[in-house]
VEXDREN-191694 format. One record per residue (C-alpha): residue in one letter; x negated, y, z; residue number from 0. Coordinates in nm, 3 decimals. Example, Ala and Ser with C-alpha at 12.3 -4.5 7.8 and 13.67 -1.06 7.14 Angstrom:
% VEXDREN-191694
[pt 'a'; [-1.230; -0.450; 0.780]; 0]
[pt 's'; [-1.367; -0.106; 0.714]; 1]
% end
This chain:
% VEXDREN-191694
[pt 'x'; [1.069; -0.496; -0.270]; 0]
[pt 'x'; [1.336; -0.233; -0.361]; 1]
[pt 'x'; [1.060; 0.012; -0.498]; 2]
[pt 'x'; [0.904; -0.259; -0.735]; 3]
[pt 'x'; [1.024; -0.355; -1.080]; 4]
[pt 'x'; [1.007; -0.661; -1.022]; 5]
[pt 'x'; [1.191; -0.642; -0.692]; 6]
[pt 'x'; [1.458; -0.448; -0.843]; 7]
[pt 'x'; [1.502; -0.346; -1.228]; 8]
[pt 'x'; [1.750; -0.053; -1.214]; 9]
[pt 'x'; [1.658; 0.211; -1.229]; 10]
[pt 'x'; [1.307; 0.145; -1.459]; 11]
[pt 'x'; [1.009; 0.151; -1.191]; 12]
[pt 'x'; [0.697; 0.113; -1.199]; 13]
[pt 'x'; [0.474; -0.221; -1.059]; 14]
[pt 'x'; [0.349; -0.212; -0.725]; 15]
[pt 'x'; [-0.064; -0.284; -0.594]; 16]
[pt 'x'; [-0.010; -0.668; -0.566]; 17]
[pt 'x'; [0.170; -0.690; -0.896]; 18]
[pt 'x'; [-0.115; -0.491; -1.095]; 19]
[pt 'x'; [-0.374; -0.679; -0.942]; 20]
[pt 'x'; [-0.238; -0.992; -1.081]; 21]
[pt 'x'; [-0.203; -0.830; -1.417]; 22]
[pt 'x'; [-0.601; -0.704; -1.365]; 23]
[pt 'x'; [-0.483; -0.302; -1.407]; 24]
[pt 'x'; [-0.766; -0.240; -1.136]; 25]
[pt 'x'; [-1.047; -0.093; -1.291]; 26]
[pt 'x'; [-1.420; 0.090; -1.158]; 27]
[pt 'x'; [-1.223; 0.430; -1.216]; 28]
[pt 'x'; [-0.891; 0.306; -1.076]; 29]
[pt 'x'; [-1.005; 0.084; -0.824]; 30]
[pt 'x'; [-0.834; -0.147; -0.537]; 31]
[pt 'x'; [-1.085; -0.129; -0.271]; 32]
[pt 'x'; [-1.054; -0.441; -0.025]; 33]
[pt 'x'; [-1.192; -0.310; 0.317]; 34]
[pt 'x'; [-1.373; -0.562; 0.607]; 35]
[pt 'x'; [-1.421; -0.297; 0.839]; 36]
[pt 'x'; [-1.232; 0.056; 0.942]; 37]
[pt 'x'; [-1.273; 0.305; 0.744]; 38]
[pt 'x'; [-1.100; 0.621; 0.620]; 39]
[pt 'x'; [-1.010; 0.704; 0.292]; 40]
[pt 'x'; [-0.795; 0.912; 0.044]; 41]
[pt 'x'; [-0.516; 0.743; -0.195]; 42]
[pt 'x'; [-0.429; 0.838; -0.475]; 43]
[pt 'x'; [-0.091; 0.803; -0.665]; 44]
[pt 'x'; [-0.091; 0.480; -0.793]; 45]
[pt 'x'; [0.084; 0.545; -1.111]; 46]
[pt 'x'; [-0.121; 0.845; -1.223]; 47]
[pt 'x'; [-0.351; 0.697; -1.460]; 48]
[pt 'x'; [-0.659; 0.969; -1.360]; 49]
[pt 'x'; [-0.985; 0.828; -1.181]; 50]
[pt 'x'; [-0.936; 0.745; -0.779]; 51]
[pt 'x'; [-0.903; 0.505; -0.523]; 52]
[pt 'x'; [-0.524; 0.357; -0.623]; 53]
[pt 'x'; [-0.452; 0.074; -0.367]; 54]
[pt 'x'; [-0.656; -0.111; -0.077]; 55]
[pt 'x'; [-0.650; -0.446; 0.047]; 56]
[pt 'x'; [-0.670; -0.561; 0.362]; 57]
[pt 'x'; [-0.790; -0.946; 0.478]; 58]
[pt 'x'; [-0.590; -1.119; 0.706]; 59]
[pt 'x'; [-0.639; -1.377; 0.910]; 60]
[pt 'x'; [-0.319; -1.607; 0.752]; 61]
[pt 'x'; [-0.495; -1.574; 0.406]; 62]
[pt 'x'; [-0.172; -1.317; 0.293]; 63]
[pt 'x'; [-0.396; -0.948; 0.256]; 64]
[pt 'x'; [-0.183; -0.621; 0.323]; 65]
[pt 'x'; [-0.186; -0.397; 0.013]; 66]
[pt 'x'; [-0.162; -0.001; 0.106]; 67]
[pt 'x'; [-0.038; 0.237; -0.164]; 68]
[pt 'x'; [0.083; 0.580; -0.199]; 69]
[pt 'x'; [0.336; 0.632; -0.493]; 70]
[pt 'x'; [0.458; 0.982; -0.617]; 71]
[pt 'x'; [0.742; 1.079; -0.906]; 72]
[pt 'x'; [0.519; 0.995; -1.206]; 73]
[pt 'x'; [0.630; 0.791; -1.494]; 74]
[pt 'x'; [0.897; 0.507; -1.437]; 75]
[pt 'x'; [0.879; 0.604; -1.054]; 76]
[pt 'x'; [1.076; 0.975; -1.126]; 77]
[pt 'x'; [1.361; 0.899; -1.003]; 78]
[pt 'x'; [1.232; 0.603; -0.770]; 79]
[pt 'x'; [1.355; 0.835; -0.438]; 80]
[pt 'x'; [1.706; 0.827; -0.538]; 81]
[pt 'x'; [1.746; 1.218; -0.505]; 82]
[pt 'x'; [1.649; 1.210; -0.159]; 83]
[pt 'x'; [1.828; 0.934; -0.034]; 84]
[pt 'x'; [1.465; 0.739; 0.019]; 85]
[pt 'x'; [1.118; 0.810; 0.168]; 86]
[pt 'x'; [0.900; 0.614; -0.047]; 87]
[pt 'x'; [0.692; 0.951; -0.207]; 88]
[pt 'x'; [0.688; 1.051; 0.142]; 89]
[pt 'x'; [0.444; 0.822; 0.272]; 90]
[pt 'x'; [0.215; 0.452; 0.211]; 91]
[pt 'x'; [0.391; 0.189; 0.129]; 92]
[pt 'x'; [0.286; -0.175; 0.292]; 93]
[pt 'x'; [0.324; -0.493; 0.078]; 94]
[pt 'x'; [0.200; -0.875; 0.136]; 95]
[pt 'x'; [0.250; -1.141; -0.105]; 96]
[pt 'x'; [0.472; -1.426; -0.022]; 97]
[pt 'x'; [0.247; -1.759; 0.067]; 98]
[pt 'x'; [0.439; -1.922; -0.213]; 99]
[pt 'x'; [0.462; -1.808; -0.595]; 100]
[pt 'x'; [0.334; -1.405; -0.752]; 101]
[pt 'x'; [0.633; -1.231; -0.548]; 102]
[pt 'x'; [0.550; -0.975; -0.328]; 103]
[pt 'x'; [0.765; -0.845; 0.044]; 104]
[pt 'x'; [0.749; -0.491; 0.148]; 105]
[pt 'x'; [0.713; -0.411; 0.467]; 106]
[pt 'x'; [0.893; -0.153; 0.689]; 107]
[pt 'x'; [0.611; -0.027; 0.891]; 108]
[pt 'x'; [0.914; 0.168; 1.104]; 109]
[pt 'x'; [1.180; -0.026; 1.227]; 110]
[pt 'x'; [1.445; -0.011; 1.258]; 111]
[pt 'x'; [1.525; 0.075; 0.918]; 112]
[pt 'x'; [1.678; 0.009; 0.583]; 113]
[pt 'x'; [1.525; -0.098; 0.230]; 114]
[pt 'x'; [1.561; 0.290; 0.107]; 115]
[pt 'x'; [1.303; 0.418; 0.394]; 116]
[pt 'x'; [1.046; 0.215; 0.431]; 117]
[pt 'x'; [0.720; 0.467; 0.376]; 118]
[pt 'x'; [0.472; 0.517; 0.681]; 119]
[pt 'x'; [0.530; 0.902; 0.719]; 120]
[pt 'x'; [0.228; 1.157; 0.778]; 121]
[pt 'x'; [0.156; 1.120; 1.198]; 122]
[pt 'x'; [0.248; 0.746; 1.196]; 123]
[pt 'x'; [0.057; 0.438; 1.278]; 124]
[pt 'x'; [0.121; 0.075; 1.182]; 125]
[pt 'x'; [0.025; -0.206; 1.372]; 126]
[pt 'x'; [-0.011; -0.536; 1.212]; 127]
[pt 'x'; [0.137; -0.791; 1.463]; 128]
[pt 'x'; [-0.129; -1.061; 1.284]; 129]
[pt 'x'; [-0.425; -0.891; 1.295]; 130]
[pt 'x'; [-0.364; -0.627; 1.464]; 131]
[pt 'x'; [-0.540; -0.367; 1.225]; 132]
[pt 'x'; [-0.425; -0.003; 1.266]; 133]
[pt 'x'; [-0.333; 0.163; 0.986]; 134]
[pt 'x'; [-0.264; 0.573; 1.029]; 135]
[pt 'x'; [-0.134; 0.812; 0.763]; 136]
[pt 'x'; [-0.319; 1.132; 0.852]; 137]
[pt 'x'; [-0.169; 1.415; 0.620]; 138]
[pt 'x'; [-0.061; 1.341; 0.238]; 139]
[pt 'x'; [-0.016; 1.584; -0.077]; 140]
[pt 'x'; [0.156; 1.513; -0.402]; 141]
[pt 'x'; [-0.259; 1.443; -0.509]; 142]
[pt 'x'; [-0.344; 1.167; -0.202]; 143]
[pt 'x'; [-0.308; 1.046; 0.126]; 144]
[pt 'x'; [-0.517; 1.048; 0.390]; 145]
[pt 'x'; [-0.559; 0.722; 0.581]; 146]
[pt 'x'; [-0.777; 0.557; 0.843]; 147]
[pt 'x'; [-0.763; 0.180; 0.903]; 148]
[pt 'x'; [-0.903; 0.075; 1.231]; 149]
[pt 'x'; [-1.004; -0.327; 1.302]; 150]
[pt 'x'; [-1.024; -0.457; 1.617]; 151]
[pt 'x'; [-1.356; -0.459; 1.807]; 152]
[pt 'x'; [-1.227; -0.898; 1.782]; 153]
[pt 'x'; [-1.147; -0.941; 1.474]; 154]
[pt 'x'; [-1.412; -0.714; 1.285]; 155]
[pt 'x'; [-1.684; -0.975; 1.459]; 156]
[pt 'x'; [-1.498; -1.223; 1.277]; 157]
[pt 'x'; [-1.461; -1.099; 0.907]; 158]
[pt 'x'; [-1.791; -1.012; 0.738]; 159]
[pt 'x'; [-1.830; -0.649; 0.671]; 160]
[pt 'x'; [-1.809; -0.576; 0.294]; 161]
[pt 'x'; [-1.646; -0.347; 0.028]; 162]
[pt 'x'; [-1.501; -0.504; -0.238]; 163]
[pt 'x'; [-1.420; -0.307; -0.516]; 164]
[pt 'x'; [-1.163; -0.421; -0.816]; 165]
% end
């Protein structure tokens, strides 16, 4: 994961929504909302410490959740973009952990592509090939994002409907 410290160390950045909910940073006024059923929603940046929805996490049926967050130039993230050369504060960013150890992959919800561009612009729909849950990025500000995540009418039988709430 290029845009996560612990992915990649230099330049400074900041952790990504697996790696903080491993640390327990999640909190009732900086939650990481696991959603069971579509929904829409509004993001907030996940390093700006003010109260909002920071990160959401999506079941799967392999057991390895899809995180969603949006990220913005705050803190150790500044100069995350590279002075334009990336996308990643123009867009949500897609992780799943690895089925083995606390490591994280990032996911390029547009391919093809390289590691520097790998944010699911404003317009765009991804398609998880497991589950095959949409997720759409409606419109985003530097304040939020605007997403709607859409199950399948077969697998939202199949995974109890319930909000979770970190």
């Amino acid at each position: 994961d290029y845009f996560s410290v612990m992915g990649r160390s230099t330049p400074a950045r900041d952790l990504n929504a697996y790696e903080r909910e491993l640390l327990g940073w999640f909190d009732a006024d900086r939650p990481l909302v696991e959603i069971r059923r579509s929904a829409q929603l509004v993001l907030t940046p996940i390093e700006d410490a003010s109260p909002g929805l920071k990160a959401v996490k999506i079941p799967r049926p392999n057991g390895q959740p899809l995180y969603l967050e949006y990220r913005q130039p705050i803190g150790f993230d500044q100069g995350l973009d590279q002075g334009g050369f990336s996308d990643v504060f123009d867009g949500l960013l897609l992780h799943v952990p690895r089925m083995r150890g606390h490591e994280s992959l990032l996911i390029d919800p547009t391919p093809p592509g390289e590691p520097h561009r790998s944010a699911l612009p404003s317009g765009a729909t991804y398609t998880d090939p497991l589950s095959g849950i949409a997720v759409r990025v409606h419109q985003r500000t530097a304040t939020g994002v605007d997403v709607s995540i859409v199950y399948p009418p077969a697998l939202a039988c199949r995974i109890p409907c319930a909000l979770s709430v970190w």
